[in-house]
N, C-alpha and C positions, 0 to 999 in steps of 0.2 A: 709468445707474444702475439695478439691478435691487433691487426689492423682493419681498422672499418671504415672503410672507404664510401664516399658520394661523388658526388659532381664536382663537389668544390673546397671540401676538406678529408682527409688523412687524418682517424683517430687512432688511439694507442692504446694497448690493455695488456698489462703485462699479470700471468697470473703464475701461482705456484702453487705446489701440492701442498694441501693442508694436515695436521700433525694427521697421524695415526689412517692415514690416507687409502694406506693399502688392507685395510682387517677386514673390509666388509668383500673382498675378493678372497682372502685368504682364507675365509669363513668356509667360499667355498671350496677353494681348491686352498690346500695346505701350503703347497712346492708354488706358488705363485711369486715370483720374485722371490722367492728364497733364497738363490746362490748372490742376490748383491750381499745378503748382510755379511758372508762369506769373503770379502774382500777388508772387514775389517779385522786387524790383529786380534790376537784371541787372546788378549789381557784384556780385564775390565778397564783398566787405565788408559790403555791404548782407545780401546774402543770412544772412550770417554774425550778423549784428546782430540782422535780424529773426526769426531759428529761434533766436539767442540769448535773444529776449524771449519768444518762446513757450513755450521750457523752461522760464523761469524761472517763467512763470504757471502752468504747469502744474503745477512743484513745489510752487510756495505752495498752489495747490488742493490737491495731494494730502496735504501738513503740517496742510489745518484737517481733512479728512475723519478724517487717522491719529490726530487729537486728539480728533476725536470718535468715535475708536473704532467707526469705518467700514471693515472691509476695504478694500482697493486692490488694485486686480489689474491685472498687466500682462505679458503674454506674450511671448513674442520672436517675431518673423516673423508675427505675428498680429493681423487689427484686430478691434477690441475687437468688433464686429458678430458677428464668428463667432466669439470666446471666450463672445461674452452666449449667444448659438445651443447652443453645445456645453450649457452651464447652464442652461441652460432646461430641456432635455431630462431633463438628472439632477434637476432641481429638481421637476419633474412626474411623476417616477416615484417622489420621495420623499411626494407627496399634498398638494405647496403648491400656493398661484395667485402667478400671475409676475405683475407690475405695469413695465413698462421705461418709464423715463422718459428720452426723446428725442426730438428734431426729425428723426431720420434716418428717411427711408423706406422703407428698408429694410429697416426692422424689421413691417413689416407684413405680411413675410410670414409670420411667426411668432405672427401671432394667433389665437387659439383661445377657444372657452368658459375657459377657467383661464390665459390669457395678454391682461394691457388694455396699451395704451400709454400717455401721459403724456404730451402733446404742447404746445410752446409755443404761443400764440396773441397773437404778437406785435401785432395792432392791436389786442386787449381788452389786454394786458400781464397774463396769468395764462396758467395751465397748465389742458387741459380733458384727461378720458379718453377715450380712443378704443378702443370695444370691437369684435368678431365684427359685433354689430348695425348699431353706426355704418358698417362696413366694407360688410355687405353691399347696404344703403342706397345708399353712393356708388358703387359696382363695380356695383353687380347681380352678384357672381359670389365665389365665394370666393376664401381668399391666391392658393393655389398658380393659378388662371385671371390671376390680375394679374398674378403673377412671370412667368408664359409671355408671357403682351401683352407685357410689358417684355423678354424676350430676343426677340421676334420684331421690335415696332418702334424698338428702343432704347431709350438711357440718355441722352440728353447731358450730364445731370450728371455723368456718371459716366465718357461717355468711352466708350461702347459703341455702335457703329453698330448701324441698324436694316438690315431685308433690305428696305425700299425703297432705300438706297444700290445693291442690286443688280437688284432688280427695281422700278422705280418705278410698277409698278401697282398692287403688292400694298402696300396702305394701310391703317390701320389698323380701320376698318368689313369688310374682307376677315379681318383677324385677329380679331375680335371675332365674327366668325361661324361660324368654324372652333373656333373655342376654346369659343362656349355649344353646341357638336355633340358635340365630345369631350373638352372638360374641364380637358387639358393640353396642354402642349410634347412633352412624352414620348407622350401618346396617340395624340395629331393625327400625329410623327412617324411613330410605327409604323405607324398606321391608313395613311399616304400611300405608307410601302416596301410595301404588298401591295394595293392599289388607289387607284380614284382619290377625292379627298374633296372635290374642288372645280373650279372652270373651270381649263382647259389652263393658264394663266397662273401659275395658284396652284400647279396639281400639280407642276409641273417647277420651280417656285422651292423649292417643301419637300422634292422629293428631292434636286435638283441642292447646294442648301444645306443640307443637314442639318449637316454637321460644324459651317457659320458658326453654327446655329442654337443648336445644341449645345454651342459654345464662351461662344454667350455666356451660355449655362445657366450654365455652371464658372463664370463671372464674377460673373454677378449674385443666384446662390442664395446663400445663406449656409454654410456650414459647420455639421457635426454634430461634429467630429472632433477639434478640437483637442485636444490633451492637456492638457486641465487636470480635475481633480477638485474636488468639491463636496465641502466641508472641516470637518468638523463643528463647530470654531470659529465660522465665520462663521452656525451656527443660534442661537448661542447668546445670550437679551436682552441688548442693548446698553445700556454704562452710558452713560445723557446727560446727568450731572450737568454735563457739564464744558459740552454744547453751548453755553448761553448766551455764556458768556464768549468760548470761542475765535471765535463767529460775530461777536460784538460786536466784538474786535480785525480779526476780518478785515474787517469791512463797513468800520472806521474807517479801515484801512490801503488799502482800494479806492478811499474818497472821494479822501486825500490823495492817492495816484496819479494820479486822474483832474485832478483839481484842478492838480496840477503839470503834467498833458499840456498841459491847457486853455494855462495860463498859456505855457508853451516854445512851444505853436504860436502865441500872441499875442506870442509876441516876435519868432517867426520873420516871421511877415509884418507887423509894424510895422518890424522890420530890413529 
């Protein structure tokens, strides 16, 4: 969910990954998110059941948002991470502050003075902001120094080897000392094609690997690019007369949901 904030209005932009979202990653790295699909049953039926009940949550969420006269946005071949990334960009050259509210971490590369997050804090059960400050605090370093650690020692949520898979000496205290010298991925590389920036170990793993280094940049950066545009609709205040109600049917209609799992799984295992 991105909020675009002025002087004097709070707008809304809820977006979601589009079908086939994740192929132009996987093209290039294989194992990219590979272990989610691993979380569905290994019957075609099952599989089919449970992406059935996820469409279907997803559309009821996207029916109370369209009711509350929330854009929706959903791109084809694109996850939502890099359709937010592309809007960002246009939304900061229009003179707004971007507010993204997510649990993904991803998104933290894209923080700035005029970009906060919104992140869950599942053991308080509420949502805290996560600004440039809170960031620097925890990294000692800014985004783009995190997003290079991350293509040099991996992803495993994500599915991205790290270059100790190839060099197992070069460990993460090795990357984190390379990276507060020169900054980036891209600098560190360059600076390593025309001398040397560190012990023999280190130098021939970052020239020898450059391309792996480099691929997992394509993977794990976000996207500038998508083609989507920022739509002067979506600036305009949003009416919320209706908010109350439609959130009230929809909380009523999640109890009853829940309520009837409850009860199916207490039949299941007293059957």
């Amino acid at each position: 969910m991105l909020d675009l904030s002025s002087s004097s209005f709070l707008f809304l932009l809820q977006v979601f990954d589009g079908d086939n979202c994740n192929e132009l990653r996987r093209r290039l790295l294989p194992s990219y998110k590979a272990h989610r699909r691993k979380f569905f049953p290994q019957s075609t039926i099952s599989k089919k059941y449970v992406r059935g009940q996820v469409g279907r949550s997803q559309q009821l969420i996207m029916d109370v948002l369209r009711k509350c006269n929330v854009p929706v946005l959903k791109v084809e071949g694109n996850e939502a991470d890099d359709v937010v990334a592309t809007l960002v960009e246009q939304v900061l050259e229009r003179g707004y502050h971007v507010v993204i509210a997510s649990p993904d971490k991803d998104f933290k590369q894209l923080i700035s003075e005029n970009v906060q997050i919104v992140m869950p804090l599942v053991e308080l059960k509420r949502w805290s902001f996560y600004t440039l400050k809170h960031y620097m605090a925890q990294y000692n370093c800014d985004p783009q120094s995190d997003l290079s650690l991350r293509c040099i020692m991996g992803d495993e949520v994500d599915g991205v080897p790290g270059i100790q898979h190839l060099v197992p000496g070069f460990g993460r205290r090795t990357a984190l000392k390379l990276l507060k010298k020169h900054g980036s991925l891209e600098n560190l590389l360059n600076a390593a094609s025309v001398r040397t920036v560190g012990r023999q170990y280190a130098q021939e793993a970052l020239t020898k690997y450059a391309d792996y280094l480099w691929r997992n940049y394509e993977v794990l950066a976000l996207r500038r690019d998508v083609d989507v545009h920022l739509q002067e609709e979506w600036l305009l205040e949003r009416d919320t007369s209706n908010d109350a109600n439609v959130l009230s049917n929809f909380f009523r209609l999640l109890e009853e949901t829940n309520k009837s799992t409850r009860e199916s799984r207490s039949n299941f295992s007293n059957g």
